[in-house]
BATOR-983768 format. One record per residue (C-alpha): x, y, z. Coordinates in pm, 1 decimal, always signed. Layout:
N
         X         Y         Z
         X         Y         Z
...
***
This chain:
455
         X         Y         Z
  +13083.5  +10235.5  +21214.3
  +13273.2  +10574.9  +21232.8
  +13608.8  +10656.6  +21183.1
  +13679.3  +10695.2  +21594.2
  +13489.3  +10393.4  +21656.4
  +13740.9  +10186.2  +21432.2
  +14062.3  +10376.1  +21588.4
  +13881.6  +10270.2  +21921.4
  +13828.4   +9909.3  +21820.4
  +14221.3   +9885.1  +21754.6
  +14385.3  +10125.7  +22008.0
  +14147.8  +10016.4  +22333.4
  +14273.5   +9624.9  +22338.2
  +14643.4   +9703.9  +22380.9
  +14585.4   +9931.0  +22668.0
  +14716.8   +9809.8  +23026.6
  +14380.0   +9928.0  +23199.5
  +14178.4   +9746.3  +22951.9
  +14010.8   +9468.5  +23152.4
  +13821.6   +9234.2  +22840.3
  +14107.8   +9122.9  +22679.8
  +14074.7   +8795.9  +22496.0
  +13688.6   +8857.3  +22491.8
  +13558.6   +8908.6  +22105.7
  +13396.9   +9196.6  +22029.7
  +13021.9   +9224.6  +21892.2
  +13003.1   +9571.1  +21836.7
  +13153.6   +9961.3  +21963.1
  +12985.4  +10291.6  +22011.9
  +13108.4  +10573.4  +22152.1
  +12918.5  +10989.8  +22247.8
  +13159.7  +11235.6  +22329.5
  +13180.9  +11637.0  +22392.8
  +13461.9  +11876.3  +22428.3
  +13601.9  +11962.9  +22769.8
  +13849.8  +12211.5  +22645.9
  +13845.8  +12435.6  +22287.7
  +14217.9  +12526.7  +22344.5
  +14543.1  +12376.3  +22170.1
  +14511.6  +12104.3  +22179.4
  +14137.9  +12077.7  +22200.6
  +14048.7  +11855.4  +22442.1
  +13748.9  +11576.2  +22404.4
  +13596.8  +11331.9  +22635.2
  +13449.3  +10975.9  +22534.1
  +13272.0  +10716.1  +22674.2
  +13339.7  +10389.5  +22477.6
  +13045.9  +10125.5  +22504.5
  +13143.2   +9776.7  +22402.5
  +12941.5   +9495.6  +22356.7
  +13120.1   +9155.5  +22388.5
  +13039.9   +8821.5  +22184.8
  +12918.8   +8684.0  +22517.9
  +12666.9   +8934.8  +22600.0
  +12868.8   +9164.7  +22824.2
  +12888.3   +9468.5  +22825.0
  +13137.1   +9730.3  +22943.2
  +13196.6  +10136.3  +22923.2
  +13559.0  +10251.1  +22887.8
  +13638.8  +10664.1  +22960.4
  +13866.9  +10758.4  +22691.5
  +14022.7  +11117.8  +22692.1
  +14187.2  +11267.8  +22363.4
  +14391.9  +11524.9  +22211.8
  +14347.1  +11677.3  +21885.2
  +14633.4  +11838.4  +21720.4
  +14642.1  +11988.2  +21346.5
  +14986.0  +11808.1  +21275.1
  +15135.9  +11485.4  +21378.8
  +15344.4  +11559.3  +21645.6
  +15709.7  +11303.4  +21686.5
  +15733.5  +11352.5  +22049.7
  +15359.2  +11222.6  +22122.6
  +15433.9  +10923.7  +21877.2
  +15400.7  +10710.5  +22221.6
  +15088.0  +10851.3  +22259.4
  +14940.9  +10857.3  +21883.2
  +14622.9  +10654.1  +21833.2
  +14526.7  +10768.4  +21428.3
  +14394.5  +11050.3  +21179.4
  +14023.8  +11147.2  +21155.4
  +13910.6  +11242.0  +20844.4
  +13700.3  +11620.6  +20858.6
  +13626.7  +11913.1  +20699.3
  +13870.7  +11868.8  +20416.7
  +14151.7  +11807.7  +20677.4
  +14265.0  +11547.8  +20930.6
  +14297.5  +11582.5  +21251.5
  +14570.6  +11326.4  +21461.5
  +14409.9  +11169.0  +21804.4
  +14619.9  +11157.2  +22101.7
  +14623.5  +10991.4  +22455.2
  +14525.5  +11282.9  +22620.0
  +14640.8  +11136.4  +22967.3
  +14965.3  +11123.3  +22821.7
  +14960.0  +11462.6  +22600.6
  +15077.0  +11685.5  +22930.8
  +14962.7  +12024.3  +22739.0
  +14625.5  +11833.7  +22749.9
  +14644.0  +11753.2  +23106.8
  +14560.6  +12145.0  +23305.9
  +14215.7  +12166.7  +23211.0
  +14099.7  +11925.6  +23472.1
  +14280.3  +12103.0  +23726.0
  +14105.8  +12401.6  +23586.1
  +13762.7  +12215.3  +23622.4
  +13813.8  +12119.5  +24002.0
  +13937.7  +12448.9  +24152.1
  +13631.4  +12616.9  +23971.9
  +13369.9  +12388.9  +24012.8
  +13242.3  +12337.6  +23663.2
  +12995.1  +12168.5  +23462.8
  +13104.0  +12093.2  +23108.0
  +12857.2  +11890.3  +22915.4
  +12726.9  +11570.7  +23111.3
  +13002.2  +11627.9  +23354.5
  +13068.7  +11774.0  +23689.1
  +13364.8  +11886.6  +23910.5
  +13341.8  +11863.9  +24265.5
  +13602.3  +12039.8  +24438.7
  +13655.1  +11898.7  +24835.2
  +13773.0  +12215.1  +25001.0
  +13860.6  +12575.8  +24959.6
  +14225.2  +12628.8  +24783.5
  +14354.9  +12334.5  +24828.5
  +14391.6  +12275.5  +24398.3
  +14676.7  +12355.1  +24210.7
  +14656.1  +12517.8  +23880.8
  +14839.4  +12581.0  +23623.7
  +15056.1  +12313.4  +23624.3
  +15065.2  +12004.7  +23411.7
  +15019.6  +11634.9  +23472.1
  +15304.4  +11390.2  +23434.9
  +15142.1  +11027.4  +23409.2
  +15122.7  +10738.4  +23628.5
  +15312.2  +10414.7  +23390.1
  +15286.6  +10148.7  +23651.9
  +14940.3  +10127.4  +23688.9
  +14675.3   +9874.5  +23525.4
  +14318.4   +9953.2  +23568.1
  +14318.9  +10331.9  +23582.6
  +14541.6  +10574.5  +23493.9
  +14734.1  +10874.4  +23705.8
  +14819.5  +11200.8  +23649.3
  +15106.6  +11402.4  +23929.3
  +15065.0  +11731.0  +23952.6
  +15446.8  +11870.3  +24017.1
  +15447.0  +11762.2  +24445.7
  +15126.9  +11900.9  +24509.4
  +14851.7  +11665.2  +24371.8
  +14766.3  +11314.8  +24215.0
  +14452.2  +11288.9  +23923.8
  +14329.5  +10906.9  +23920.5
  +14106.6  +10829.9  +23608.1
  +13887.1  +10554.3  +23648.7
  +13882.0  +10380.5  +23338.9
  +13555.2  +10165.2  +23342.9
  +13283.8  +10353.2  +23411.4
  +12953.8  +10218.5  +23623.8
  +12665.5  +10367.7  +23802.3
  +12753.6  +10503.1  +24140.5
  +13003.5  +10671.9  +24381.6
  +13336.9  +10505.5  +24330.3
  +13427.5  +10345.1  +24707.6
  +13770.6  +10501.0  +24688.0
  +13607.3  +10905.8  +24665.8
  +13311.5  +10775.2  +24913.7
  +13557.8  +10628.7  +25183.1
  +13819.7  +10943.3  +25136.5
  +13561.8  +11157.6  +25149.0
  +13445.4  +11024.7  +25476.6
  +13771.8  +11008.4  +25636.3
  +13819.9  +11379.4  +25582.0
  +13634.6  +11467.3  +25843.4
  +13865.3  +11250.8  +26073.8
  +14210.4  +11427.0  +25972.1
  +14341.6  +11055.1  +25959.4
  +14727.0  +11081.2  +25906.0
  +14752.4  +10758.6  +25720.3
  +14552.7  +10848.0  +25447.3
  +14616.9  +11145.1  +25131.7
  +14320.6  +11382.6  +25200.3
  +14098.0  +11402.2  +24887.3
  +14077.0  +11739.0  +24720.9
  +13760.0  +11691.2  +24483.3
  +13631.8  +11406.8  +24248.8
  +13473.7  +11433.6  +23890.5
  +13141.2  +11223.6  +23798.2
  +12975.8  +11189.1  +23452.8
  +12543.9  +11175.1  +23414.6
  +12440.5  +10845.3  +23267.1
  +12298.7  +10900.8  +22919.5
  +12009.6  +10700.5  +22965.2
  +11919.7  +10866.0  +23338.1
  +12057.1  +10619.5  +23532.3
  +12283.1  +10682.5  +23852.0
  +12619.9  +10949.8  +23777.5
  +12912.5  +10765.6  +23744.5
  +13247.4  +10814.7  +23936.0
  +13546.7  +11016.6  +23662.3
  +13809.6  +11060.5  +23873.0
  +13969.2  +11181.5  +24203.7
  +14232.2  +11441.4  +24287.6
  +14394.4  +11380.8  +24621.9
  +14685.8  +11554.2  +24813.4
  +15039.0  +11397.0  +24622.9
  +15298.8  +11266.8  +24893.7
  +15599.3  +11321.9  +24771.9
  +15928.3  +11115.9  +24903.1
  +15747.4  +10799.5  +25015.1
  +15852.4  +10448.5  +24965.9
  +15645.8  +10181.4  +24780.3
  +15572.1   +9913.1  +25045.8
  +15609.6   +9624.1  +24840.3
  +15937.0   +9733.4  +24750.8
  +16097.4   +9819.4  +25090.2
  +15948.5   +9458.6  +25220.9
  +16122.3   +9251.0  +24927.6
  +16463.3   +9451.7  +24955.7
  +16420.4   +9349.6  +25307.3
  +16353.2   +8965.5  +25221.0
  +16740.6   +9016.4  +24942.1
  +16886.8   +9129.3  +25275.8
  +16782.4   +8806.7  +25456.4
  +16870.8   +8564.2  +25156.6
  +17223.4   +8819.8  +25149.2
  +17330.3   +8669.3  +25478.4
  +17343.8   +8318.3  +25485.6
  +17392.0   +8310.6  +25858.2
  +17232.6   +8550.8  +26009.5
  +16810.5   +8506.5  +26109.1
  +16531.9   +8751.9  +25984.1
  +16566.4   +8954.6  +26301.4
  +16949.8   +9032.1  +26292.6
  +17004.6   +9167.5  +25951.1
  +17038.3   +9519.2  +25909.3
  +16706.4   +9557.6  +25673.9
  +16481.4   +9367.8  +25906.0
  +16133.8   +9481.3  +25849.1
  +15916.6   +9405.6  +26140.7
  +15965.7   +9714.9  +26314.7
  +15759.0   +9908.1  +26015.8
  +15501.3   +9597.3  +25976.0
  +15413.5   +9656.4  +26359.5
  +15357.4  +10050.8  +26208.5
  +15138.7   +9939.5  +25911.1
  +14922.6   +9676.9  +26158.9
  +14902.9  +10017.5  +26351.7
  +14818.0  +10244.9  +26052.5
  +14604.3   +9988.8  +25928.9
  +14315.7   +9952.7  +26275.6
  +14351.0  +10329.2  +26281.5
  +14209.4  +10377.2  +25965.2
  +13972.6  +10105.9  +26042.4
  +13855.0  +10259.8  +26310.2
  +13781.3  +10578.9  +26140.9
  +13620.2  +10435.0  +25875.9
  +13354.2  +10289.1  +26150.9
  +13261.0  +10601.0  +26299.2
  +13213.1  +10835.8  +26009.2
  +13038.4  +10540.0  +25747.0
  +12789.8  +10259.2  +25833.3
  +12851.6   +9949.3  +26043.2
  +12604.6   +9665.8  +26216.4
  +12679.1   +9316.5  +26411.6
  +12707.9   +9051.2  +26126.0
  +12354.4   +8838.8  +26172.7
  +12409.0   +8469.7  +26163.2
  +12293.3   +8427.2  +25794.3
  +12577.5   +8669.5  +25711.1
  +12860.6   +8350.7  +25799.4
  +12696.8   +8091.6  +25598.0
  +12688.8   +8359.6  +25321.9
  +13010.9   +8409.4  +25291.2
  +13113.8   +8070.3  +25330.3
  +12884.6   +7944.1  +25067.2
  +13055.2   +8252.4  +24801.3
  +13426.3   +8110.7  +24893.9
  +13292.3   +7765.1  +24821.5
  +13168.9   +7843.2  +24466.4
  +13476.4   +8117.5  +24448.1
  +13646.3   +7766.1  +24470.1
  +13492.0   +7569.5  +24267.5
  +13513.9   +7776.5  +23973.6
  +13913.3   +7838.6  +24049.9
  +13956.0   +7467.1  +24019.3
  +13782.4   +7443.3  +23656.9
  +14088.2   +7701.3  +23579.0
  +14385.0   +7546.4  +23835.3
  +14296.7   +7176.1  +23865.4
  +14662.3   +7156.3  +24083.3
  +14362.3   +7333.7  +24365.0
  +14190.3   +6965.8  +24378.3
  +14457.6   +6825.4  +24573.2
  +14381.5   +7139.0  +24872.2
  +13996.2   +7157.0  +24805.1
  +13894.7   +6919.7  +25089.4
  +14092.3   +7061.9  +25331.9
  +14009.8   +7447.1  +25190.9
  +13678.9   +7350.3  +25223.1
  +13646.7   +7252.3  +25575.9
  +13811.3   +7582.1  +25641.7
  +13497.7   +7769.0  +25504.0
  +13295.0   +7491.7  +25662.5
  +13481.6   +7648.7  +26001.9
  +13323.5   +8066.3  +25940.6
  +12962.8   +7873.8  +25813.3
  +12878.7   +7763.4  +26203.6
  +13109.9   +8046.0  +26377.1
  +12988.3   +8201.3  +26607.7
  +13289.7   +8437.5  +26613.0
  +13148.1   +8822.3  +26680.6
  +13180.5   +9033.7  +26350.1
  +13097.8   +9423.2  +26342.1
  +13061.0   +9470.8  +25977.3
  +13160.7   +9787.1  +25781.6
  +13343.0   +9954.6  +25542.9
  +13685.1   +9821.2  +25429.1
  +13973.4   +9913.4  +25245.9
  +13874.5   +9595.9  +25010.4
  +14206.9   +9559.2  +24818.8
  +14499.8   +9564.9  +25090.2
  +14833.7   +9449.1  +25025.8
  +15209.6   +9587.7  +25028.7
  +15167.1   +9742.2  +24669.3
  +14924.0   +9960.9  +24805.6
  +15070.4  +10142.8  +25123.2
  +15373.6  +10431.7  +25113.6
  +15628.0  +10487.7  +25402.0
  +15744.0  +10834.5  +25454.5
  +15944.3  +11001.1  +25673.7
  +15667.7  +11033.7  +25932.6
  +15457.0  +10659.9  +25917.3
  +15232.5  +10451.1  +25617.0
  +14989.0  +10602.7  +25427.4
  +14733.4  +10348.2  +25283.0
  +14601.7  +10451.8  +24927.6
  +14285.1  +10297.9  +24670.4
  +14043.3  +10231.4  +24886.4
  +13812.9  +10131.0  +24555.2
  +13830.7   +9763.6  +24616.1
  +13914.9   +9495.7  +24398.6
  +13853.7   +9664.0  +24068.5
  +13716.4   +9275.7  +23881.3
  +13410.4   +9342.6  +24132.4
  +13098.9   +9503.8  +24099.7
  +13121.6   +9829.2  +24266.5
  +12804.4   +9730.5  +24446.2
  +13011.0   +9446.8  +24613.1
  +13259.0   +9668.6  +24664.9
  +13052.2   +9890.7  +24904.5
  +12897.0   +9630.6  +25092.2
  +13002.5   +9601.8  +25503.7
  +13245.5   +9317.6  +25556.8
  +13492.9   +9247.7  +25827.6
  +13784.7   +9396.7  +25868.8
  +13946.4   +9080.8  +25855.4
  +13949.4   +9099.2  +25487.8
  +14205.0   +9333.1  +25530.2
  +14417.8   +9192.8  +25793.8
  +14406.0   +8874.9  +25520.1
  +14497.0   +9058.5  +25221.3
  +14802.7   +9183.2  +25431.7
  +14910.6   +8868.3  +25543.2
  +14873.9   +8744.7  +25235.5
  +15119.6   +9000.5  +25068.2
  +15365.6   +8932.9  +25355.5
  +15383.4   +8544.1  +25222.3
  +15439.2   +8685.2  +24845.1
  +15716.2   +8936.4  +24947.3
  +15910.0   +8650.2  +25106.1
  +15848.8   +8386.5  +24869.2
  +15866.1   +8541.4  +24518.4
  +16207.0   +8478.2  +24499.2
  +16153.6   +8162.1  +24564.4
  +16016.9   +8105.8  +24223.5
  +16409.3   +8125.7  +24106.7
  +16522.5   +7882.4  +24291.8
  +16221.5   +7586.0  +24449.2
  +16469.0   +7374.3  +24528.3
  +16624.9   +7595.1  +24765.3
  +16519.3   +7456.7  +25149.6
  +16742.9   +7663.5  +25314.4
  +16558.0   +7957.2  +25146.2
  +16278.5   +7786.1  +25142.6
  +16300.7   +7787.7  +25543.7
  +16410.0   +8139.8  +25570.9
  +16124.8   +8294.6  +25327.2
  +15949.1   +8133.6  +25621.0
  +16120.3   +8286.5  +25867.7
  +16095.8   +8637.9  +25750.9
  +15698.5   +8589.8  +25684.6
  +15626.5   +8436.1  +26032.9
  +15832.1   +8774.4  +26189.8
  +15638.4   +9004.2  +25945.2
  +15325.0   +8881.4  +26003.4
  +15322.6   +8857.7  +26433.6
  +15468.9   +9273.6  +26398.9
  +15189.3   +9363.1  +26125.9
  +14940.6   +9164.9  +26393.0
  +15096.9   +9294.7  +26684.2
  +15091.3   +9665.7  +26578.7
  +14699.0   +9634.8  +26502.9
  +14621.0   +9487.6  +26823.8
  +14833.6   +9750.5  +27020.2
  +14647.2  +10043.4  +26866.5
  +14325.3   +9870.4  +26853.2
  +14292.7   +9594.8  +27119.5
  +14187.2   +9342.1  +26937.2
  +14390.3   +9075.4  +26825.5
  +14330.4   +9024.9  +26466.6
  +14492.6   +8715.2  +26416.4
  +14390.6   +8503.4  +26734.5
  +14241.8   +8171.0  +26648.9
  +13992.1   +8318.2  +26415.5
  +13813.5   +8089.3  +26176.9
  +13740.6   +8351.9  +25983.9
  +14074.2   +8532.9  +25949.8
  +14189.0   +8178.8  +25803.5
  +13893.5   +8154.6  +25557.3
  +13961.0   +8510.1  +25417.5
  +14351.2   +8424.3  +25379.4
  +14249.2   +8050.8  +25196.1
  +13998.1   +8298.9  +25008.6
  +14267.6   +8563.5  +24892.8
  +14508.0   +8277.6  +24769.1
  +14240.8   +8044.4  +24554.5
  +14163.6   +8406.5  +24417.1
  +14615.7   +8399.1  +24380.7
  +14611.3   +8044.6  +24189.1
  +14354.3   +8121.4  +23966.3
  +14543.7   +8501.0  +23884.7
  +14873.5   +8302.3  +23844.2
  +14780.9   +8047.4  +23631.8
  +14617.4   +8333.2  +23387.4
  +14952.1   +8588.3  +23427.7
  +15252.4   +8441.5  +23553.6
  +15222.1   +8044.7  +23564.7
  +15600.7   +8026.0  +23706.1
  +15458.0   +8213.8  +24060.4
  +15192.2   +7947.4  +24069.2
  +15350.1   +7769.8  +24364.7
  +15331.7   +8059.9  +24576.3
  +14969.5   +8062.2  +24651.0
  +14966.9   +7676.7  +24598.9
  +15241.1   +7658.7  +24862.6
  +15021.2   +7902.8  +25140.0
  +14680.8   +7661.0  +25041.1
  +14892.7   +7341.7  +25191.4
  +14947.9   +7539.7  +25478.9
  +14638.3   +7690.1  +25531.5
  +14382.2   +7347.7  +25431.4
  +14664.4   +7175.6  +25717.8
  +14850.7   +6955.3  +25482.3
  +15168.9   +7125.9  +25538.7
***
């Protein structure tokens, strides 16, 4: 084992995007080239692990080699290489922002450099010149802004094929969506061994000024908890009006997404497929959150409910992955972002048709966290308890509203389905809960009762 491969073997496990932690390590190897011969020199790597259990994953790590430690990269620093009777100090290179222009550089020109290639979108719509300033809340990839022009998503783990968030924006170009940051070019990497290219990164249009929507929706729920007398529609942060927007924003983008990528009438087989997947989705969440057996009769009969529907389904592309964290309010309306799915899947999974439903769930879902989280405080609180409730019931009925009054369809009629895929996103809940944040537990647990009809 090399020098890098041991700095890799230490650094890589502490990193936020790093998705095998707590899985043992059998081995590392790592190829790399040089994207940029400048100061700092600027390499690329692709990190191959091999876990005790047989898996196997590929990690995209980007560096920065300097001469001499530097203090105010010391956040940054992963170790000294040993060359040419001199070391050289490593750097996060996606946090070293004199490292970050060259991929700018790359886009706007087209390049090739070494196995990889830069696809620019358009004509002149890529800033140069400036550098990146990184991304800190995010977990599986990492972000780079570009001053108020442009944002640089690395996808960490690398695997064969066109990343659905690049395939789906690229697609929606052509519509001139408004709820959506146009793409400006993507990056993609030739698999060593032949294989399909895989997906580097994105650059898409930056909006500046915008408004997390997570954030704006649990202000709103402190508002409501604020005023002990007032209901969810009388205080002064009430939220509904810009759910009814995002149900809006949400079946227009829907509906683009049908006419520019594939769709087809789910066949009958297609039901019982997906209610057989939730069922061992299930049973596997119990083996982790045994509290689950006391719903799994009742979640089960829901799935039971989508297996002999005869509800009518045009399959196609979805967002995959939607919930409050991942839409923006600006001045104007919502723009929806990461359209790559739930990043724990396969991305062949995560390019398969499905019903937009899925999304309409995952919403619905997040409305139920936003009021309830700060619940977990206080789960003795009824009177909260009752106005969490409150607020969720009014979010949910605008978000629905707004997507049936730009769509006409009513997304959250009596559908069988609908209440599968919202059982399905909160077993998916427990089992993240009990791993991450055991306290928020009851949250999901909580939405099961209601959803298997025990509460």
């Amino acid at each position: 084992m090399n020098a890098l491969t041991d700095l890799f073997r230490e650094w890589i496990p502490q990193q936020r995007w790093f998705g095998g932690k707590g899985r043992e390590w059998a081995g590392v190897t790592e190829d790399g080239f040089f994207l940029d011969r400048g100061n700092p020199v600027l390499s690329v790597h692709r990190v191959r692990i091999e876990y005790a259990d047989g898996g196997r994953d590929t990690y995209l790590v980007p560096l920065s080699w300097r001469d001499q430690q530097s203090e105010e990269l010391e956040h940054a620093y992963i170790g000294a290489v040993a060359g040419e009777g001199q070391e050289s100090y490593a750097y996060d290179a996606m946090r070293d922002r004199e490292s970050t222009a060259p991929w700018l550089i790359h886009l706007a020109n087209g390049s090739s450099v070494g196995p990889m290639h830069f696809s620019p979108a358009g004509e002149g719509d890529i800033p140069e010149g400036l550098p990146g300033d990184i991304v800190s809340t995010e977990q599986s990839n990492t972000s780079l802004v570009y001053g108020q022009e442009a944002i640089f998503k690395l996808f960490r783990r690398l695997e064969p094929g066109l990343n659905p968030d690049v395939e789906v924006h690229r697609a929606l170009r052509r519509t001139d969506n408004e709820h959506i940051a146009p793409l400006l070019g993507h990056v993609e990497i030739d698999d060593a061994a032949g294989g399909e290219p895989a997906t580097v990164a994105m650059l898409q249009t930056f909006v500046p000024n915008a408004s997390d929507g997570w954030r704006l929706a649990t202000a709103s729920v402190r508002d409501l908890y604020a005023e002990g007398d007032l209901h969810a529609d009388e205080v002064g942060g009430d939220f509904a009006a810009d759910s009814e927007r995002l149900g809006a924003a949400t079946a227009s983008v829907h509906a683009d997404m049908a006419a520019v990528l594939p769709t087809e009438p789910a066949a009958p087989e297609w039901y019982a497929t997906v209610a057989r997947q939730m069922t061992e989705r299930l049973a596997a969440a119990i083996e982790v959150v045994p509290q689950l057996r006391e719903h799994a009769d009742g979640i089960r009969e829901v799935y039971a409910a989508v297996a002999g529907s005869s509800e009518p389904v045009v399959r196609q592309r979805v967002h995959g992955d939607l919930h409050l964290g991942q839409v923006l309010r600006t001045a104007t309306g919502w723009i929806i972002l990461d359209f790559e799915g739930e990043p724990a899947r396969p991305l062949a999974s995560r390019r398969e048709l499905d019903s937009p439903l899925r999304d309409v769930a995952g919403m619905l879902r997040s409305f139920d966290y936003a009021a309830r989280h700060m619940l977990v405080e206080q789960p003795e609180d009824t009177q909260r308890a009752y106005r969490a409730q409150e607020w969720a019931a009014r979010n949910r009925a605008a978000y629905c509203a707004g997507y049936s009054e730009a769509s006409g369809l009513d997304p959250c009629g009596d559908s069988p389905l609908l209440r599968a895929f919202e059982a399905d996103k909160a077993v998916y809940e427990c089992v993240y809960e009990a791993r991450n944040r055991p306290h928020w537990l009851m949250i999901p647990l909580q939405s099961l009762a209601r959803l298997a009809g025990r509460d």
